[in-house]
Residue, then its C-alpha position, 0 to 999 in steps of 0.5 A: x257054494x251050491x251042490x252043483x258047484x262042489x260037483x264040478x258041474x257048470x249050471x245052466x243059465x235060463x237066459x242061453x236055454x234054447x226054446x223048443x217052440x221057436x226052433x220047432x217053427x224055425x224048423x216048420x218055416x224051413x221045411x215049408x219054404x223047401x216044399x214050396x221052392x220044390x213046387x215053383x220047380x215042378x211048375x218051371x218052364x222049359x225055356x231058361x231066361x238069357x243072362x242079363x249083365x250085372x244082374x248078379x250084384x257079386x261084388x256088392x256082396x263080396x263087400x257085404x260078405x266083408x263086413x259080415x266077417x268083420x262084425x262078427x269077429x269084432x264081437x267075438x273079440x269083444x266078448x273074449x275081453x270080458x269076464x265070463x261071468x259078464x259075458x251073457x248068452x251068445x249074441x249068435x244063440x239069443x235069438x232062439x232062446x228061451x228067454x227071447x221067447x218069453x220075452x215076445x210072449x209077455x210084450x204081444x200079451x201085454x203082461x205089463x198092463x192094457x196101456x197105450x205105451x205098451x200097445x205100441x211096444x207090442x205093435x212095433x215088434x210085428x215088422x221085425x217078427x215077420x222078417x224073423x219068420x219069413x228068413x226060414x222059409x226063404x232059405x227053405x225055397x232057395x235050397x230046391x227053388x234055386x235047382x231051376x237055373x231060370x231063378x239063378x241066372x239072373x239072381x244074385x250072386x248067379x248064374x250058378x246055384x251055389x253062388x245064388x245061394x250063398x249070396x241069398x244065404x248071407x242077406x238072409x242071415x244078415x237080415x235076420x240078426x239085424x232083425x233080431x238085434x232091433x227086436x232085443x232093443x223093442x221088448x222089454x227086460x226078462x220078467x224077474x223070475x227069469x232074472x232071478x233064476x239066473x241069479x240061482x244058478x250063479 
């Protein structure tokens, strides 16, 4: 039993560390998306575009808004099966963590070796990272680009803005963690070290 452990104090295991670079682009992107949603507000036009009939796709994303609540209480519920000691990082904090990062790091860097295999596996990521980088800044627009009422009338989940946020909140949050989910499978494991530090900490 480790000093810690006597202490009553619970470790910190690496792998549910969250990363300061991923948040502080994270936070960047968000911040730029609301200063350029801001700016396609100061340039709108005097006129609002005249609502258009089932433009705003509410049932398809009440539907999705099901789902969405249903995958994350199935796994909510699966994890409260399995033993704490099994249960790993949270799947909703993972993608911000340490461990995540240092995984992209090593596959972009080809840490594993100059190799046709692992050129691809450092290529295939790109798409995903993308859309990992673009959701931020896409809520960052929605939040002030969102106030012109051109840009909900028609938009999903409008014609008002809070219904055309929520709507593009919920794909975006979708999107990211279907994003994320595919980028888990792609990159590599955790290099030993990690995994071997989480080892100390059990």
């Amino acid at each position: 039993m480790t000093a810690s452990a006597r202490a009553g104090v619970r470790p910190q295991n690496p792998r549910c560390r969250l990363s300061r670079v991923t948040a502080a682009v994270f936070a960047v992107l968000l911040a730029a998306g609301t200063a350029e949603g801001a700016a396609q507000y100061a340039r709108r036009p005097p006129e609002i575009e005249p609502h258009v009939a089932g433009t705003n796709a509410i049932t398809v994303h009440v539907l999705i808004a099901v789902a969405a609540a249903a995958a994350v209480v199935t796994v909510q519920a699966r994890r409260s099966r399995q033993p704490a000691s099994q249960r790993g990082p949270s799947p909703w904090v993972a993608p911000f963590s340490a461990a995540a990062a240092s995984r992209l790091r090593r596959t972009i860097r080809l840490a594993e070796g100059l190799s046709w295999p692992n050129l691809a596996r450092a290529a295939a990521p790109v798409p995903l990272v993308l859309v990992l980088l673009f959701t931020p800044f896409r809520m960052g627009m929605q939040i002030t680009g969102g106030l012109d009422p051109s840009q909900t009338v028609n938009a999903w989940g409008g014609p008002t803005y809070l219904g055309a946020l929520l709507a593009h909140y919920l794909d975006a949050i979708a999107g990211f963690y279907a994003a994320a989910f595919l980028l888990s499978r792609l990159l590599p494991p955790a290099a030993a070290p990690d995994r071997s530090a989480s080892q100390r900490t059990r």
